[in-house]
C-alpha positions as a LaTeX table, in Angstrom:
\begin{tabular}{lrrr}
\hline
Residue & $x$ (\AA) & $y$ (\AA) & $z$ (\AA) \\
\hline
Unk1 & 0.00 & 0.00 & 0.00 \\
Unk2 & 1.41 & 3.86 & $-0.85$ \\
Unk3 & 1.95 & 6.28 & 1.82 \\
Unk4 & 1.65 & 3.30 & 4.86 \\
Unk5 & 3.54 & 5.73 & 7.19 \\
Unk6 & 0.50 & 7.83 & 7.50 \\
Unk7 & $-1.03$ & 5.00 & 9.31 \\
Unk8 & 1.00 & 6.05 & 12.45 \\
Unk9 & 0.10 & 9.67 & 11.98 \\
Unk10 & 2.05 & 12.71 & 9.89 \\
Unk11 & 1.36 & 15.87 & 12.08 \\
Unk12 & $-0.91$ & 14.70 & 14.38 \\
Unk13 & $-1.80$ & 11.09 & 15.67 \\
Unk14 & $-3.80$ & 8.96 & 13.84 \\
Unk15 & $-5.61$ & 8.49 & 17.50 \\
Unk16 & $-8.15$ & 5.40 & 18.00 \\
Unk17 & $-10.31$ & 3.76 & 15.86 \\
Unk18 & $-12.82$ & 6.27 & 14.99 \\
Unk19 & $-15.88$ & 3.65 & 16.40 \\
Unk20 & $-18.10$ & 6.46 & 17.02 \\
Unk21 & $-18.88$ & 7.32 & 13.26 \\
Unk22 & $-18.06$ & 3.89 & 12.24 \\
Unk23 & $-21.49$ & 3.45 & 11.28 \\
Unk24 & $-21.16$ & 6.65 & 8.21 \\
Unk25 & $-17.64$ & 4.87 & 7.10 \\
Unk26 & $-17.13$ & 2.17 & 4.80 \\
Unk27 & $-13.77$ & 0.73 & 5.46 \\
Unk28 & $-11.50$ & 1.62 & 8.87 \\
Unk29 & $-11.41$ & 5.35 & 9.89 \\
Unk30 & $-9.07$ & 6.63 & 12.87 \\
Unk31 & $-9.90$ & 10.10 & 14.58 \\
Unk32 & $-7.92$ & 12.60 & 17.12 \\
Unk33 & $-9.96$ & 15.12 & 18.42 \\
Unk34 & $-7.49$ & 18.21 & 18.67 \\
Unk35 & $-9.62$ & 21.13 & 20.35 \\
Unk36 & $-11.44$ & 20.27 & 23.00 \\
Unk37 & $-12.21$ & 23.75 & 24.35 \\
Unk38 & $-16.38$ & 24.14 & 25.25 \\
Unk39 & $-15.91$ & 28.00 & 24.41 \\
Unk40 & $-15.18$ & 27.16 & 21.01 \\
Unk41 & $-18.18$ & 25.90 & 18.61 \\
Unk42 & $-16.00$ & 24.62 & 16.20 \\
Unk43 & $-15.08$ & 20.80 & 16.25 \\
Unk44 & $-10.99$ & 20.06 & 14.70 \\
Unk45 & $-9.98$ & 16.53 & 14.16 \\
Unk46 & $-7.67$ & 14.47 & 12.74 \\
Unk47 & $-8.91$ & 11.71 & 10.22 \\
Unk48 & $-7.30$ & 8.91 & 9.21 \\
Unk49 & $-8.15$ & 6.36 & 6.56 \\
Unk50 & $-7.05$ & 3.15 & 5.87 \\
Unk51 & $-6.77$ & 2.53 & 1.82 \\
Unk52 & $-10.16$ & 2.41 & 0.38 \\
Unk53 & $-12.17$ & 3.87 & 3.46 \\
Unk54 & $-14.23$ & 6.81 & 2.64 \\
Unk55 & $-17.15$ & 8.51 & 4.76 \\
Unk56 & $-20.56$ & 8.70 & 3.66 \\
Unk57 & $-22.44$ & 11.33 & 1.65 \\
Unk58 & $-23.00$ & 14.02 & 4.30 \\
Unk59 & $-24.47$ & 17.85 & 4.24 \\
Unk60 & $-23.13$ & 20.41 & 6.74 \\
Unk61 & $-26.28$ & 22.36 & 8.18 \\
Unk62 & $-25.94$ & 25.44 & 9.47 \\
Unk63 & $-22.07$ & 25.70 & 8.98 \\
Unk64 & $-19.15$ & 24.38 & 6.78 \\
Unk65 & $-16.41$ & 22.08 & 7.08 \\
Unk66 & $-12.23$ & 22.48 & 5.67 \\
Unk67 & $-10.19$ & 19.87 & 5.13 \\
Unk68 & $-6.40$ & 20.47 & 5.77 \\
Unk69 & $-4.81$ & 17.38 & 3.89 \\
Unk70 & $-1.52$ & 16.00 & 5.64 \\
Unk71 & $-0.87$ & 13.24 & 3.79 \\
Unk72 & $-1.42$ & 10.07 & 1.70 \\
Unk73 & $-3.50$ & 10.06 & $-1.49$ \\
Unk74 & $-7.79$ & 10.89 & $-1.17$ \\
Unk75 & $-10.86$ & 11.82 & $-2.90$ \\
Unk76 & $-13.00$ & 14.44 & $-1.98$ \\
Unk77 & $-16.78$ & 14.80 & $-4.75$ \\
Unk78 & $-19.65$ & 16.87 & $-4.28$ \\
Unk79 & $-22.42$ & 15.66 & $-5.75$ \\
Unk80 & $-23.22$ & 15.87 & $-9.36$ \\
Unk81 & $-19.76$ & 17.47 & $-9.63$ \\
Unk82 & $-16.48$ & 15.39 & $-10.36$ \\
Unk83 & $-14.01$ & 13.77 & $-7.86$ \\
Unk84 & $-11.43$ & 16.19 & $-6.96$ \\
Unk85 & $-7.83$ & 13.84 & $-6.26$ \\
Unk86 & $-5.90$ & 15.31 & $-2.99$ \\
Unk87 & $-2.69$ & 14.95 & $-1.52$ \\
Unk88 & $-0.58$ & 16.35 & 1.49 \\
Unk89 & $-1.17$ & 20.36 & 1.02 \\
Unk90 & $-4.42$ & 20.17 & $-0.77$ \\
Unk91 & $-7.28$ & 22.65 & 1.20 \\
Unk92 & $-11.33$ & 22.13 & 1.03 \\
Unk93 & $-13.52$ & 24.21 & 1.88 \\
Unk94 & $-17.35$ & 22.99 & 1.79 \\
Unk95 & $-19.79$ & 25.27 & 2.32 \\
Unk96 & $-23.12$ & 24.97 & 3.99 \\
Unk97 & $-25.90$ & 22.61 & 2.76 \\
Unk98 & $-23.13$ & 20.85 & $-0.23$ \\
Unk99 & $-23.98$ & 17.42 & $-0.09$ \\
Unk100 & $-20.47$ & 15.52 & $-0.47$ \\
Unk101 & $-18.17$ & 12.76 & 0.58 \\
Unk102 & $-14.41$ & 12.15 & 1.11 \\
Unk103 & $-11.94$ & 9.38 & 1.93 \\
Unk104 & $-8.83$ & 7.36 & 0.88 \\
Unk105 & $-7.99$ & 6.38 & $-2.49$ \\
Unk106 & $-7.86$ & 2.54 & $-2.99$ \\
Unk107 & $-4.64$ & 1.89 & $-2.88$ \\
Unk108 & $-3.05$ & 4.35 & $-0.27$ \\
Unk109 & $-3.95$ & 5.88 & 3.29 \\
Unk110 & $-5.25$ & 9.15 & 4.05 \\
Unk111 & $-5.51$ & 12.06 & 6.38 \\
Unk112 & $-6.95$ & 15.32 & 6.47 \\
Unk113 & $-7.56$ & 17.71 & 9.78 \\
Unk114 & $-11.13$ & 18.42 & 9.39 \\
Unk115 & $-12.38$ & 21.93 & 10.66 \\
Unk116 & $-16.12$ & 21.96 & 11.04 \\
Unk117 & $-18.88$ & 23.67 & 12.12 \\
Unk118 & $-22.77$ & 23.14 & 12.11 \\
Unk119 & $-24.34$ & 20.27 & 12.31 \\
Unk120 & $-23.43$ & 17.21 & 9.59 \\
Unk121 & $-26.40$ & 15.60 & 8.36 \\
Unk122 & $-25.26$ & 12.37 & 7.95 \\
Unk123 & $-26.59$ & 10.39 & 4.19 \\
Unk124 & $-25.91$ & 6.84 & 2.27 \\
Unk125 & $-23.09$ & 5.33 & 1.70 \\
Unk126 & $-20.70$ & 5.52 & $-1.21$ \\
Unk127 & $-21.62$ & 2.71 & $-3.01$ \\
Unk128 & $-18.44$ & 0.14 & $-3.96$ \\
Unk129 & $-19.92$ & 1.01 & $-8.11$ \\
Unk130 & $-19.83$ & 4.95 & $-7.15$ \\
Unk131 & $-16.03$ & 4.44 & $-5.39$ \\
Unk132 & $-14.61$ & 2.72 & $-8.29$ \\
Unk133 & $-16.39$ & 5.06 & $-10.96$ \\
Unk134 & $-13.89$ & 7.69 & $-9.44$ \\
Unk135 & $-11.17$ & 5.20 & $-9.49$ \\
Unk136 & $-10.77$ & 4.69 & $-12.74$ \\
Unk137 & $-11.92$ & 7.73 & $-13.86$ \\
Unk138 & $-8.69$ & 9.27 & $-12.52$ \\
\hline
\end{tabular}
């Protein structure tokens, strides 16, 4: 697999199994809360993805979410739009009410430090014929 050292974090740690979402990921996530401050209404993690994991379709009510990539290969769509490819460096910002998904490519992990505020509005999976539509699209 490409970019395994991610898999033991980049900037941040990986952090547990990411059990509490588990449910709106296909395939293993990892997340590491970074700000746990009650004053701020803004929730910072990091996300990690073992190859081929990828959240489900989700909308952000009420808010947005950024995605600070730091490292491996992913995917990031919004829907009816085309998958954008990102690696280490790569910034997105999704605003309010974009329905839209993100993850891991196939073959490599993935993390991002996602920034978001609102509250996510959680949709269906990315279906395995959806996932490898962007695959080989690429």
């Amino acid at each position: 697999m490409k970019n395994e050292a991610v898999k033991n974090g980049v900037i941040f740690p990986a952090g547990p199994k990411n059990d509490a979402y588990a449910k709106y990921f296909v395939g293993q996530s990892y997340l590491q809360g970074l700000v746990s401050d009650p004053e701020v209404n803004v929730g910072v993690g990091n996300v990690t993805f073992e190859p081929g994991c990828r959240n489900n379709w989700h909308i952000h009510h009420d808010g947005f979410q950024i995605l600070l990539v730091t490292g491996g290969e992913g995917w990031y769509q919004e829907e009816g739009q085309p998958a954008r490819h990102l690696t280490s460096g790569d910034v997105v910002v999704t605003h309010d009410g974009v329905k839209h998904w993100h993850g891991a490519t196939k073959d490599s992990w993935f993390a991002h430090v996602a920034i978001t505020a609102g509250t996510p509005e959680w949709l269906e999976a990315v279906s395995d014929e959806q996932y490898k539509a962007v695959e080989e699209g690429e």
